[in-house]
C-alpha positions as CSV (number, residue, x, y, z in Angstrom):
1,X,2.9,-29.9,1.5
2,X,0.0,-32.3,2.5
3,X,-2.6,-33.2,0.5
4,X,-4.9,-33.7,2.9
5,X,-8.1,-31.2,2.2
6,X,-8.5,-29.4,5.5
7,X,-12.5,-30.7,7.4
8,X,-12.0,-28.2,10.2
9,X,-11.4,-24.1,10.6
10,X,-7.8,-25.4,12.4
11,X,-6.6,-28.3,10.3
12,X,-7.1,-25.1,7.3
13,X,-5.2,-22.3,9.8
14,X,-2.8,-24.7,10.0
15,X,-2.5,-25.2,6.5
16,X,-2.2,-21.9,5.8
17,X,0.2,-20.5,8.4
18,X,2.4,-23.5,8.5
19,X,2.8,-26.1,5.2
20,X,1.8,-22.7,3.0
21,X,3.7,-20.5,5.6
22,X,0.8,-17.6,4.6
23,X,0.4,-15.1,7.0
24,X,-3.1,-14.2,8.0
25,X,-3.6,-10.8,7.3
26,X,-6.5,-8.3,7.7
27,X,-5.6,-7.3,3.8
28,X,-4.9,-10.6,3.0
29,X,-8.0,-12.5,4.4
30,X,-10.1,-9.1,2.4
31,X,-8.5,-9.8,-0.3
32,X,-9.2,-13.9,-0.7
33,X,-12.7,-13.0,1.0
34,X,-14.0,-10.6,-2.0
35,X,-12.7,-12.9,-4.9
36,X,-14.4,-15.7,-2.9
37,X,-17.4,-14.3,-2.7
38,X,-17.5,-13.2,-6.5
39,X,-19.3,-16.1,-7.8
40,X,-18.6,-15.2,-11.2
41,X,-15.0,-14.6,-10.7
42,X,-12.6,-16.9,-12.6
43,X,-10.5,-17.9,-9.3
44,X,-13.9,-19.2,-7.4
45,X,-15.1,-20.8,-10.5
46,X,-12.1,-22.8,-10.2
47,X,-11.9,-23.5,-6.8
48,X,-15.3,-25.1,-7.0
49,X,-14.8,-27.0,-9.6
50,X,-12.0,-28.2,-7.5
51,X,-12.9,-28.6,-4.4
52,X,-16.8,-28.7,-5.0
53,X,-19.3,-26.6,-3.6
54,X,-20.0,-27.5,0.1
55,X,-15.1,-26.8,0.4
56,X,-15.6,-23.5,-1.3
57,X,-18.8,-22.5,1.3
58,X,-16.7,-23.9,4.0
59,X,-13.3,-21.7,3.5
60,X,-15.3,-18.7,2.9
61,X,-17.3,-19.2,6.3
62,X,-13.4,-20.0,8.1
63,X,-12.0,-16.7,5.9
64,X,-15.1,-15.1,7.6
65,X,-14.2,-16.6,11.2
66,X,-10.2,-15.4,10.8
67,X,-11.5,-11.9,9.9
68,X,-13.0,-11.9,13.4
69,X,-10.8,-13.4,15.5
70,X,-8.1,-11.0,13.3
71,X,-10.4,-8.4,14.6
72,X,-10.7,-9.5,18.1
73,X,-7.7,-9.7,18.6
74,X,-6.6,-5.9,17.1
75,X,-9.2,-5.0,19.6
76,X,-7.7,-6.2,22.4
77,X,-4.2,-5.4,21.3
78,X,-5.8,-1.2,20.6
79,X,-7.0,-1.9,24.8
80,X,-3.7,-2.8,26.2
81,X,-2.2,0.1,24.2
82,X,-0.1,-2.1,21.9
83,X,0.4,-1.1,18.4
84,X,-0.1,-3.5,15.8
């Protein structure tokens, strides 16, 4: 696995999906979203000590993007009549 800390929403997709091999799903992306977003939860309180502050803002905002694009997509795929 790199240790490279991912400075762009692609260079951290492709850390997820492909050296992590995490799939982006809607329930997973929830779930990291609403521990990421407790501030007082032990996980986040971690992560920015970590990765610092201005990381931890960054993911969440790039959790936030996937979510769309995760919903976009289910969108389109509901409009072509494929089930998903």
């Amino acid at each position: 696995m790199s240790t490279h800390i991912p400075e762009t929403f692609d260079e951290w997709r492709h850390c997820i999906e492909q050296e992590c091999r995490i799939v982006l799903t809607k329930e997973y992306i929830e779930q990291r979203l609403a521990i990421l977003r407790e501030l007082n939860h032990e996980e986040t309180q971690r992560f920015i000590r970590h990765y610092g502050e201005h990381h931890w803002q960054q993911v969440v905002r790039w959790f936030e993007r996937a979510q769309n694009q995760w919903g976009q997509t289910s969108l389109i795929m509901k409009e072509k009549g494929v089930k998903g």
